[in-house]
C-alpha positions in Angstrom: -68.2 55.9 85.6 -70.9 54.0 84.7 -74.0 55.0 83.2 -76.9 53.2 81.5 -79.7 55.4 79.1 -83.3 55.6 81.2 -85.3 52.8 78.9 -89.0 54.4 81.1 -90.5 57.4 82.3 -89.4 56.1 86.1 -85.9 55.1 85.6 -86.8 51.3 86.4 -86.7 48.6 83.5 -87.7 45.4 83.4 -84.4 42.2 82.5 -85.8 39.5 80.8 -86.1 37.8 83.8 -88.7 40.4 85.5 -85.9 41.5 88.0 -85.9 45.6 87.6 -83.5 47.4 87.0 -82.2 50.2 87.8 -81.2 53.2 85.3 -79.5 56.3 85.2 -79.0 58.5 82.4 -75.4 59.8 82.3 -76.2 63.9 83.1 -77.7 62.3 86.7 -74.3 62.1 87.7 -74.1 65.8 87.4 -74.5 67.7 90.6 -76.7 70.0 89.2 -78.7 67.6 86.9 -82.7 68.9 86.9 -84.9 66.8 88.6 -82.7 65.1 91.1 -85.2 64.3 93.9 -87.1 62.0 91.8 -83.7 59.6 90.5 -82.3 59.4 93.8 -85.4 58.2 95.6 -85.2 55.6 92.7 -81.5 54.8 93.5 -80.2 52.0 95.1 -77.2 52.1 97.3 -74.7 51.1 94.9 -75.9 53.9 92.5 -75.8 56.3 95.4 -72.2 55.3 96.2 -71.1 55.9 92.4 -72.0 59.1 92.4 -68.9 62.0 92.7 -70.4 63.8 95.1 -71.6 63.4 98.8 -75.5 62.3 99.3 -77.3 62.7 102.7 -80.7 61.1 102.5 -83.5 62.3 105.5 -86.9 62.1 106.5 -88.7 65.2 107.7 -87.5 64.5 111.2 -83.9 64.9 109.9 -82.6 61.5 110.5 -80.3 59.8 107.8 -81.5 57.3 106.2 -78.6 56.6 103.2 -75.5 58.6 103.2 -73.1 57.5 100.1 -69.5 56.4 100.0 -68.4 59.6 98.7 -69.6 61.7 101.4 -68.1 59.4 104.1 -65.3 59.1 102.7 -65.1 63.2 102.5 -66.5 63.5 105.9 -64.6 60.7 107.2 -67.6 59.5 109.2 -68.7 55.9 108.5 -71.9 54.9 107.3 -72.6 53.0 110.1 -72.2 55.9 112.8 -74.5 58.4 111.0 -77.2 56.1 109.9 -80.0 56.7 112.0 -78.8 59.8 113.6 -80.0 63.1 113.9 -78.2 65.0 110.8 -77.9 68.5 112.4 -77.3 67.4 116.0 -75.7 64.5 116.0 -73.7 63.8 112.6 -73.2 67.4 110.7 -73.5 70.3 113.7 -71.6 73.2 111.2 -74.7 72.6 109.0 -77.4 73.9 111.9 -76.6 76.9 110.4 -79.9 78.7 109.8 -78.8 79.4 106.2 -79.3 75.7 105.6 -81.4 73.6 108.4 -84.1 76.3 108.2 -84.1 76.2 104.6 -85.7 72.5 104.7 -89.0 74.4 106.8 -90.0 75.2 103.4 -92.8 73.0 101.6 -90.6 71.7 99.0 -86.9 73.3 98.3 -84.3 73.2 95.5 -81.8 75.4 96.1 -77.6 75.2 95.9 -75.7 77.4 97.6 -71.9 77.9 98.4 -70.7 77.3 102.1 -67.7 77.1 104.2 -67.5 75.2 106.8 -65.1 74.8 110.0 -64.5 71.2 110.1 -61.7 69.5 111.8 -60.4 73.4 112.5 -59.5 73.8 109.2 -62.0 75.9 106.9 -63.6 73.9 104.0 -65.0 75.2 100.9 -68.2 73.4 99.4 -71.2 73.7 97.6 -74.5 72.3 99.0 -77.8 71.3 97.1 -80.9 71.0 99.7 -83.4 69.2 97.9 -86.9 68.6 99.4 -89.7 67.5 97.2 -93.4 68.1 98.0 -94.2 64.5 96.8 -92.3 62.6 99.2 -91.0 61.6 103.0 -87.3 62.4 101.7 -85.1 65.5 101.7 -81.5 65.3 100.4 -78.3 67.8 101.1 -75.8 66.8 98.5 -72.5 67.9 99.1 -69.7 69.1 96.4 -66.3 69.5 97.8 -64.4 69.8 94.8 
């Protein structure tokens, strides 16, 4: 895996050449890591796909707007057939549950929880972090299979 040590307060440096850069302190690969929300906004989509866990990105309205490699992969759904769509009605329907769609009603949420799901008939352990800052237009669910 790579990781690179945060050189500023907002996770962007500055190359020689003025390009940023992105970078991400090796405990942000950790599911749990504190203060999430903030690094992933920062994140581009390679660092979102080299993360080891899945990563739905929303706006308030529920529609994805980034889902990473590692949840596709795990959901088997490609990128380009949930992007866009409605998270709960159109690309993740076991998670309508009211234990976690209702949870994102809240002002701004935190919270991981364990859930099993029915997917492809088969019942499918996981752990799910819904994230949903009061700063910002994004919510998260991160998703943990393993």
């Amino acid at each position: 895996m790579n990781h690179r040590i945060s050189t500023s307060e907002s996770g962007v440096g500055a190359r020689p050449s003025g390009r940023k850069i992105s970078t991400i302190a090796p405990e942000l690969s950790a599911f749990d890591a504190p203060h999430m929300a903030a690094q992933l906004t920062c994140m581009s989509d390679a660092e979102l796909d080299a993360l080891p866990f899945g990563v739905i990105e929303m706006d308030h309205q529920f529609k994805v707007l980034r889902y990473n490699t590692m949840e596709s992969r795990q959901s088997k759904l490609p990128p380009e057939r949930v992007i866009g769509q409605h998270l709960f009605r159109d690309v993740s329907p076991w998670a309508k549950s009211q234990r976690i769609a209702r949870r994102y009603q809240m002002d701004s949420l935190d919270e991981t929880m364990q859930y099993t799901a029915s997917l492809h008939t088969q019942e499918e352990p996981m752990t799910l972090r819904m994230i949903k800052p009061a700063y910002s237009e994004r919510m998260y669910l991160l998703v943990n299979r393993s």
